[in-house]
FIKOLZA-1660 file (N, C-alpha, C; in steps of 0.1 Angstrom, whole numbers, plus 5000, padded with zeros to 4 digits):
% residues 167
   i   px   py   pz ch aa at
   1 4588 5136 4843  A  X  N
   1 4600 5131 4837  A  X CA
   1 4613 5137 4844  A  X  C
   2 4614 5152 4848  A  X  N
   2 4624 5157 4853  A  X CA
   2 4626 5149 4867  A  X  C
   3 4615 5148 4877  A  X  N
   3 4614 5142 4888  A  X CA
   3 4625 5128 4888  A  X  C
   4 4621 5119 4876  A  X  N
   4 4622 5104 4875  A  X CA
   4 4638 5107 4877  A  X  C
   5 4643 5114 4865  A  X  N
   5 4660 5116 4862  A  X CA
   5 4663 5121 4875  A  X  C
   6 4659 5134 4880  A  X  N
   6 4665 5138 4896  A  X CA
   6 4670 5123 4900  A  X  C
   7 4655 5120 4905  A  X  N
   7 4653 5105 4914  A  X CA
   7 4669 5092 4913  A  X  C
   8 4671 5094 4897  A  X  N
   8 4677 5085 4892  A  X CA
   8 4691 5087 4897  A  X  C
   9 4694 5100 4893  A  X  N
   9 4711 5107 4898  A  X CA
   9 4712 5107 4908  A  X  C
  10 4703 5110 4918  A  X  N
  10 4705 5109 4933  A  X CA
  10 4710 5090 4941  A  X  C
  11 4696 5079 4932  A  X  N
  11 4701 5065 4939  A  X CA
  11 4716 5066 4930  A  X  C
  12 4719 5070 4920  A  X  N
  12 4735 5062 4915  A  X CA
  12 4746 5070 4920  A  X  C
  13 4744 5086 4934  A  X  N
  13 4754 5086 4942  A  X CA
  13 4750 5082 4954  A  X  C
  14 4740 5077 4956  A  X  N
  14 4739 5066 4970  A  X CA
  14 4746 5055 4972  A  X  C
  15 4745 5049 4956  A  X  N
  15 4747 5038 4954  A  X CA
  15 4764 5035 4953  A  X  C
  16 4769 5046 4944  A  X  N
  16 4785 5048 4946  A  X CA
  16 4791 5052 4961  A  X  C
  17 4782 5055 4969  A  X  N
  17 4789 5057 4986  A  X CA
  17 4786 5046 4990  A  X  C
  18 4774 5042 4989  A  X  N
  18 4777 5028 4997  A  X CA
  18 4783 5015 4991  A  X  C
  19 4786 5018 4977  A  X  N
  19 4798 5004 4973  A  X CA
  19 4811 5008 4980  A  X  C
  20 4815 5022 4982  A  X  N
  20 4828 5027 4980  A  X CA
  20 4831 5021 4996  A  X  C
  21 4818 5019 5008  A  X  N
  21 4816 5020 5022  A  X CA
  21 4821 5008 5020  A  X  C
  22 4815 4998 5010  A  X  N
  22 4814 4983 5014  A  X CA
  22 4824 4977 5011  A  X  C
  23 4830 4984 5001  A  X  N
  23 4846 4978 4993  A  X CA
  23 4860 4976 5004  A  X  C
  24 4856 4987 5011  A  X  N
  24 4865 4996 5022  A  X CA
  24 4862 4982 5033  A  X  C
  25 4854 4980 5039  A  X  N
  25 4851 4972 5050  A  X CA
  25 4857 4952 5039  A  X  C
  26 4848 4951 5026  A  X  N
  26 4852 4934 5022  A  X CA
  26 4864 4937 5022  A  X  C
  27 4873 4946 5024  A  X  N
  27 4888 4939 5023  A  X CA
  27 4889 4930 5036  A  X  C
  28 4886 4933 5044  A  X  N
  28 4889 4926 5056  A  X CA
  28 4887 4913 5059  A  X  C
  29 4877 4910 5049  A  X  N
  29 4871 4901 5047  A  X CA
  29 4878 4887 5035  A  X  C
  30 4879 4896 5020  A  X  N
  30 4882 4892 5008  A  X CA
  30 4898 4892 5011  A  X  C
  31 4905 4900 5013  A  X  N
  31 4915 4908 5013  A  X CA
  31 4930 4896 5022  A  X  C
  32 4939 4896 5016  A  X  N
  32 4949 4890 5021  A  X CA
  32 4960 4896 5030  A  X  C
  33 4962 4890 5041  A  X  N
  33 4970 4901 5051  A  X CA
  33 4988 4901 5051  A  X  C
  34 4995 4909 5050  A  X  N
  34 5008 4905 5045  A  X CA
  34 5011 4915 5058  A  X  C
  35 5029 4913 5062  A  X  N
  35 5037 4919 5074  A  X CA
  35 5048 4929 5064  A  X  C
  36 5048 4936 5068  A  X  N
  36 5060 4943 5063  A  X CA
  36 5066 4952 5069  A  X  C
  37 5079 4950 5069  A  X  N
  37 5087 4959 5079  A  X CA
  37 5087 4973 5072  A  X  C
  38 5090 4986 5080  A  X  N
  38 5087 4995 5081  A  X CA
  38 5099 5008 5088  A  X  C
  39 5102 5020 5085  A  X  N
  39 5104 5025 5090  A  X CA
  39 5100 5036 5094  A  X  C
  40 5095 5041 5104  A  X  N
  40 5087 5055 5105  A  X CA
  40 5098 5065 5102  A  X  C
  41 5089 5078 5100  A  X  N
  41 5102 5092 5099  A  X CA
  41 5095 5104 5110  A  X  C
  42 5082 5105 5104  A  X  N
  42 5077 5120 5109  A  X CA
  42 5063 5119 5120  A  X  C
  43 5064 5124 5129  A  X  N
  43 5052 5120 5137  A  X CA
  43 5046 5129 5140  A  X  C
  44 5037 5140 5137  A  X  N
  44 5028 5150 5140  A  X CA
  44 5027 5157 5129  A  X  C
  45 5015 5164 5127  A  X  N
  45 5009 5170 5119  A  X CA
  45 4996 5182 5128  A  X  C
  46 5001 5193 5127  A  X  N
  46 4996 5196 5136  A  X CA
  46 4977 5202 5135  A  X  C
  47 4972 5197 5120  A  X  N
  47 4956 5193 5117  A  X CA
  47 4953 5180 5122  A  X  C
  48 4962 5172 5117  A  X  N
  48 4949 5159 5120  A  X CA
  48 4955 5151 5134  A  X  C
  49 4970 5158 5139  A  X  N
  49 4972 5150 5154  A  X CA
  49 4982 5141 5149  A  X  C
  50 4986 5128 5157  A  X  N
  50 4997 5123 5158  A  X CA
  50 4999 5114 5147  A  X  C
  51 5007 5114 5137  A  X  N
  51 5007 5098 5128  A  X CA
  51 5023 5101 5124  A  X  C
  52 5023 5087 5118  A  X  N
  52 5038 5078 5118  A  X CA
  52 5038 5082 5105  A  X  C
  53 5046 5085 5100  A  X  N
  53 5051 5087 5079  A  X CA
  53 5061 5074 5080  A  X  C
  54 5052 5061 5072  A  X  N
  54 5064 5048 5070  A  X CA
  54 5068 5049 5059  A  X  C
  55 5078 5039 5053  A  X  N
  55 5087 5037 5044  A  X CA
  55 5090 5021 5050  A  X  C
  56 5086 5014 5031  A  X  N
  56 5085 5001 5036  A  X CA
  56 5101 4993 5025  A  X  C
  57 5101 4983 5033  A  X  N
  57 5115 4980 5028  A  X CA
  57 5115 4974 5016  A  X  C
  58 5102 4969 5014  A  X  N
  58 5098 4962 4998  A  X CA
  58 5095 4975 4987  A  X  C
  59 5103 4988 4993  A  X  N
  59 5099 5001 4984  A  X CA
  59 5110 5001 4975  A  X  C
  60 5121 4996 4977  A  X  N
  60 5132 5000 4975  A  X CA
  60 5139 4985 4965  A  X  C
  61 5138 4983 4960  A  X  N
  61 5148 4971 4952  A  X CA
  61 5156 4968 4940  A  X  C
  62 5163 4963 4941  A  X  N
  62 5176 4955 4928  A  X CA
  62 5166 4955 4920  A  X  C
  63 5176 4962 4905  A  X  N
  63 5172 4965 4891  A  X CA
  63 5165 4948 4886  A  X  C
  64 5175 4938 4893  A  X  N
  64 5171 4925 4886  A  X CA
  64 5162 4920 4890  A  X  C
  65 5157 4929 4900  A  X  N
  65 5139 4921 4903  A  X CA
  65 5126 4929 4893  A  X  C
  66 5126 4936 4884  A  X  N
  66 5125 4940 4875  A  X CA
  66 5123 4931 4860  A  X  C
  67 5109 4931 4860  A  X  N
  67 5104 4922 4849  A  X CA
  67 5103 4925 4839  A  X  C
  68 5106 4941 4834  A  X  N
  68 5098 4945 4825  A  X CA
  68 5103 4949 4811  A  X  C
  69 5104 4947 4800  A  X  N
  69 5112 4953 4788  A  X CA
  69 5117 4963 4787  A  X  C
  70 5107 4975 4793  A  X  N
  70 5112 4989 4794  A  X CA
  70 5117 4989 4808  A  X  C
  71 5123 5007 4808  A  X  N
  71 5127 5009 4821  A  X CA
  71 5115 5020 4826  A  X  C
  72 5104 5018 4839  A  X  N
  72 5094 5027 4846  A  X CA
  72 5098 5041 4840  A  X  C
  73 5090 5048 4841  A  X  N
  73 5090 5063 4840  A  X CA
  73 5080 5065 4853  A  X  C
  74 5083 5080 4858  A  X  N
  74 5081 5082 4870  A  X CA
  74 5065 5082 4871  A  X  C
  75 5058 5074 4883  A  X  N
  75 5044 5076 4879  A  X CA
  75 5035 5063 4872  A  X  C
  76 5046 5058 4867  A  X  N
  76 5038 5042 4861  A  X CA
  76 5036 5033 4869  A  X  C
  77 5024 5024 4872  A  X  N
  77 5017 5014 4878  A  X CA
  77 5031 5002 4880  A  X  C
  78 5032 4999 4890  A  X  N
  78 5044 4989 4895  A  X CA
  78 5035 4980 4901  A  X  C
  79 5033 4965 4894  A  X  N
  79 5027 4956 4906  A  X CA
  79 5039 4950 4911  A  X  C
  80 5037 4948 4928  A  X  N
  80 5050 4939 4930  A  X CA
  80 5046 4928 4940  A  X  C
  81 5052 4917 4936  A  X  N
  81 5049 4904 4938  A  X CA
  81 5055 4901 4951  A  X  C
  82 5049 4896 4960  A  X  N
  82 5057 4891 4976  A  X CA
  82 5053 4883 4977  A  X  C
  83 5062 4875 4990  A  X  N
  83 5056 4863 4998  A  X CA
  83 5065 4864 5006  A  X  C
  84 5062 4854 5019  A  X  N
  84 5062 4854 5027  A  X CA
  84 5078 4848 5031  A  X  C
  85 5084 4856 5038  A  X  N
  85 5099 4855 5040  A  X CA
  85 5101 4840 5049  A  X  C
  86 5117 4843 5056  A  X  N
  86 5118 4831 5068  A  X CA
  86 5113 4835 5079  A  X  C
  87 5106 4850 5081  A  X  N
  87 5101 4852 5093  A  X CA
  87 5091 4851 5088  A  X  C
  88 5078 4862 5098  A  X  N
  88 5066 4863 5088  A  X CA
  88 5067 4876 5079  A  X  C
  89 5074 4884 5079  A  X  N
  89 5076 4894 5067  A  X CA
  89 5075 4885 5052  A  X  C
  90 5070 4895 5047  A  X  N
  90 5067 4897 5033  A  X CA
  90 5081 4903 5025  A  X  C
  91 5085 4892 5013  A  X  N
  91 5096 4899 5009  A  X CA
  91 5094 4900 4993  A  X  C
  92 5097 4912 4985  A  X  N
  92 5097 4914 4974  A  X CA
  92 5101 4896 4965  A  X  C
  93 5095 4894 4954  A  X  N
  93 5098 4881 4947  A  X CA
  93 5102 4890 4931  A  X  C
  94 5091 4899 4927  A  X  N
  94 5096 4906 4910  A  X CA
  94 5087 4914 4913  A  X  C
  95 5091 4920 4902  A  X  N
  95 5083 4936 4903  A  X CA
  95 5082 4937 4886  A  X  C
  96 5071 4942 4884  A  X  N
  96 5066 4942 4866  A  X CA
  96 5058 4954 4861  A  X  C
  97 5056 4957 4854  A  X  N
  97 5046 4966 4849  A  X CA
  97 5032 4964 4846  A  X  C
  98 5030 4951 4843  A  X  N
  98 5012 4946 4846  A  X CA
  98 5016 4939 4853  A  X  C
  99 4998 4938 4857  A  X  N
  99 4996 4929 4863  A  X CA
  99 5000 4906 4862  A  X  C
 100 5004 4903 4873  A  X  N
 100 5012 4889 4866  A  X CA
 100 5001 4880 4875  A  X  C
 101 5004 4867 4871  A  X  N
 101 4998 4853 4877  A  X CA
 101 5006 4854 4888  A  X  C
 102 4999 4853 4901  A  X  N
 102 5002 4845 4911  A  X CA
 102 5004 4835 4918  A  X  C
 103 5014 4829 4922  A  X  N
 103 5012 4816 4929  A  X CA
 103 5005 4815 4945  A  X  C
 104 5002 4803 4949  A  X  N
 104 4998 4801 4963  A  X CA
 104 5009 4805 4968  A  X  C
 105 5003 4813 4980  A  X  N
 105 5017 4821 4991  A  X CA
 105 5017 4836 4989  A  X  C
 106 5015 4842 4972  A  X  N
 106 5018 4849 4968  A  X CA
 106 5008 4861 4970  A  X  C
 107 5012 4874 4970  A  X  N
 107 5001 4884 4971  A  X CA
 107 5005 4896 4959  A  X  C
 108 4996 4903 4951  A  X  N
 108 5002 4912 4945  A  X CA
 108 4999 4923 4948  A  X  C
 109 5010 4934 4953  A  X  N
 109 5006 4946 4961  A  X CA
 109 5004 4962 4944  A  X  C
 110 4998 4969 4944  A  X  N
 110 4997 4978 4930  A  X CA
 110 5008 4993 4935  A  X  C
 111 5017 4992 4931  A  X  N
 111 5022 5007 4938  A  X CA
 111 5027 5021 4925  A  X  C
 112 5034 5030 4928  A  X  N
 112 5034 5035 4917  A  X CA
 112 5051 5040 4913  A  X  C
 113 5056 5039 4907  A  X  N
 113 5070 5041 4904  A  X CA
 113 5076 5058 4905  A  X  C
 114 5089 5058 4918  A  X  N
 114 5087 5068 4919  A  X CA
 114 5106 5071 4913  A  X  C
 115 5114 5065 4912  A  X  N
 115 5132 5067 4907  A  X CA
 115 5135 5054 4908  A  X  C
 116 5151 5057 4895  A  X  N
 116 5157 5046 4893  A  X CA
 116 5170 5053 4906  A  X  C
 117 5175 5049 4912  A  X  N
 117 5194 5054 4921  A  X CA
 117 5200 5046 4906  A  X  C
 118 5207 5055 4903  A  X  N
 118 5216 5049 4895  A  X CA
 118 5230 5044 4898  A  X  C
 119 5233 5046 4910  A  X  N
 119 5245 5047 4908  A  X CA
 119 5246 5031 4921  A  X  C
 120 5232 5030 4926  A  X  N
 120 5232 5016 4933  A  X CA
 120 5225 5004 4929  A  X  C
 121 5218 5012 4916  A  X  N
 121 5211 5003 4903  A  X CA
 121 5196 4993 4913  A  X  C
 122 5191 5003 4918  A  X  N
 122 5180 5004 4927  A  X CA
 122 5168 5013 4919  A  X  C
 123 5158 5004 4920  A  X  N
 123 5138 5011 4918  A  X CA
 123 5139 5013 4933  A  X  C
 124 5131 5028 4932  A  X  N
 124 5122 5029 4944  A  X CA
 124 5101 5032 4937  A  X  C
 125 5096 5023 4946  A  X  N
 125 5082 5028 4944  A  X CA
 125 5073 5034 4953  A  X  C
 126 5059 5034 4957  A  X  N
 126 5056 5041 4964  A  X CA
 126 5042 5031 4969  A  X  C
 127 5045 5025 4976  A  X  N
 127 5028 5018 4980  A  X CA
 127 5016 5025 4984  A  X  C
 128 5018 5038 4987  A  X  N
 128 5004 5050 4987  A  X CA
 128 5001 5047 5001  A  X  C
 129 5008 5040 5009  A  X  N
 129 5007 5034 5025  A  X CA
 129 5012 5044 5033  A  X  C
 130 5016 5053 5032  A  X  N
 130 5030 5060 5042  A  X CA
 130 5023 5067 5051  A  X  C
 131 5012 5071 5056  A  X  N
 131 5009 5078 5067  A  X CA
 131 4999 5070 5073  A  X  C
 132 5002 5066 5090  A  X  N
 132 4997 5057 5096  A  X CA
 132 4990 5067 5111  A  X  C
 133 4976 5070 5110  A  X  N
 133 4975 5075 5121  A  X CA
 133 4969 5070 5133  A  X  C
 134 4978 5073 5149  A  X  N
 134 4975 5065 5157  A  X CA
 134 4977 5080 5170  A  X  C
 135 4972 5067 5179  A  X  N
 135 4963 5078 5191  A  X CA
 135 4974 5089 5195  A  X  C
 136 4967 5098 5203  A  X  N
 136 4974 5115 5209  A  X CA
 136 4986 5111 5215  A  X  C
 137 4997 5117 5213  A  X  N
 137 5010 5118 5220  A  X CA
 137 5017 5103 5220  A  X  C
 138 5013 5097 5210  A  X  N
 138 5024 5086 5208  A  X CA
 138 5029 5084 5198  A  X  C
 139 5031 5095 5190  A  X  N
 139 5040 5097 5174  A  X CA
 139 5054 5092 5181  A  X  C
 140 5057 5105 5187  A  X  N
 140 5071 5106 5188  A  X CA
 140 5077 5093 5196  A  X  C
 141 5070 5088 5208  A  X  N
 141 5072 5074 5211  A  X CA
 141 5076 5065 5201  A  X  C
 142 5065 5064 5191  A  X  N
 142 5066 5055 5176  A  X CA
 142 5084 5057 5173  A  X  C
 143 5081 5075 5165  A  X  N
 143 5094 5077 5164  A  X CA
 143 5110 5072 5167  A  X  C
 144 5109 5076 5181  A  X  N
 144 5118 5075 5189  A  X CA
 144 5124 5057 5191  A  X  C
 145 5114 5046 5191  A  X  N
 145 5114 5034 5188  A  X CA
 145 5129 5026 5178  A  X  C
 146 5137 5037 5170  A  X  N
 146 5145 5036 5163  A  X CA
 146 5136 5026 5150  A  X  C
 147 5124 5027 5148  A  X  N
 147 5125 5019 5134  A  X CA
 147 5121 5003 5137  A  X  C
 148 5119 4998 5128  A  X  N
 148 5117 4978 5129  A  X CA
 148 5100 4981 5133  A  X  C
 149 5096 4988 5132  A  X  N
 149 5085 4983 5132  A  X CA
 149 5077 4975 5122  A  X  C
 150 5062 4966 5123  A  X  N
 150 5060 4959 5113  A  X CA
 150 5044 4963 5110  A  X  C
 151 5048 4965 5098  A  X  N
 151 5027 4969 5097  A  X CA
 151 5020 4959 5093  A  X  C
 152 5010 4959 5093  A  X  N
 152 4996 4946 5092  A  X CA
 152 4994 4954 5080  A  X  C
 153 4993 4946 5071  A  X  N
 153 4984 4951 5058  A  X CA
 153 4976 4944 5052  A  X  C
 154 4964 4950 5049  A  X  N
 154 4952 4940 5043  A  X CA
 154 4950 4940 5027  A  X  C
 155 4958 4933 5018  A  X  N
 155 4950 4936 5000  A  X CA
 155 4943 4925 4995  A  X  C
 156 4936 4934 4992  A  X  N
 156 4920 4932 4984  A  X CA
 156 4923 4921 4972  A  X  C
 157 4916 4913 4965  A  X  N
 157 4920 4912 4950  A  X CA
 157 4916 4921 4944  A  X  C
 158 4908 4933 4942  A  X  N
 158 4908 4938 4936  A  X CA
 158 4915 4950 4937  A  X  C
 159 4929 4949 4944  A  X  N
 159 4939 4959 4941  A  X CA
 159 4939 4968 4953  A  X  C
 160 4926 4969 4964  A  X  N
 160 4928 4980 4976  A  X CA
 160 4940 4977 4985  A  X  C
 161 4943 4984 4993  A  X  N
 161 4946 4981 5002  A  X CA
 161 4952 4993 5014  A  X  C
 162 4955 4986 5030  A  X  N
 162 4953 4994 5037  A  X CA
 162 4956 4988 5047  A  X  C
 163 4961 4997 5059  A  X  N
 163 4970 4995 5071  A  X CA
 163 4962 4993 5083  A  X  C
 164 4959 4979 5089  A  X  N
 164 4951 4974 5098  A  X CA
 164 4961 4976 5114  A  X  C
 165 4971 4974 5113  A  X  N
 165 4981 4982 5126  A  X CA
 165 4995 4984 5124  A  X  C
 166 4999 4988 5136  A  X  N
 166 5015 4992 5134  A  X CA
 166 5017 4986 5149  A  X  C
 167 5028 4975 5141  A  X  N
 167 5031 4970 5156  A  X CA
 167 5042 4968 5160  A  X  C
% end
């Protein structure tokens, strides 16, 4: 009997790595690709080596794109709705507190609410995207680039997502 249960607890953390493996790889698959402009800040870390800290421009928006009855408290789930600009960028459409219907075109990114600016009557949130790491001694390159760069992003429907390049 003890053996069986061992047996048991061990396949249901195999089984939780290898969904968590497979979820990670179907985005690429399932997963919808959006552009978003970007601006790097910080390029080295001197454990894991060279990466880009972004800040994306759909972080930052007008009080009136704001769907929600209440006003966010710091930390609350922000879904925010984009599509696809006059270029190929992805541009903010509303921003809500649940989850909303989307139209064709449409992608919904999950981020988390981080200040109101009051005094420019600006949300800022936090896409959980901000550190992008890429090969030896070309942070500061990135860096130095002055900004505009555009990231590839891939989301899931079921809410993942994650930075396929920086280009």
């Amino acid at each position: 009997m003890k053996r069986s249960i061992f047996y048991i607890i061990v396949g249901l953390q195999v089984l939780f790595l290898v969904g968590m493996s497979v979820s990670y790889y179907a985005m690429d698959y399932f997963g919808e690709t959006v552009y978003l402009e970007t601006v790097p800040i910080d390029p080295r870390d001197p454990f894991y080596g060279d990466y880009v800290t972004l800040r994306y421009d759909i972080e930052e928006f007008p009080a009136d794109r704001w769907e929600g009855d209440q006003k966010p408290v710091r930390g609350d789930a922000v879904f925010l709705i984009v599509e696809k600009g006059a270029e190929k960028f992805y541009e903010l459409v509303q921003a809500s507190p649940q989850s909303q219907e989307i139209e064709e075109g449409q992608v919904q990114i999950k981020s988390k609410f981080e200040w109101h600016n009051l005094r420019s009557n600006e949300y800022q949130v936090n896409l959980g995207l901000d550190r992008y790491f890429v090969e030896e001694n070309t942070g500061e390159e990135i860096e130095q680039d002055g900004g505009g760069q555009v990231a590839e992003v891939v989301v899931a429907p079921w809410g993942q997502k994650k930075i396929v390049s920086l280009q």
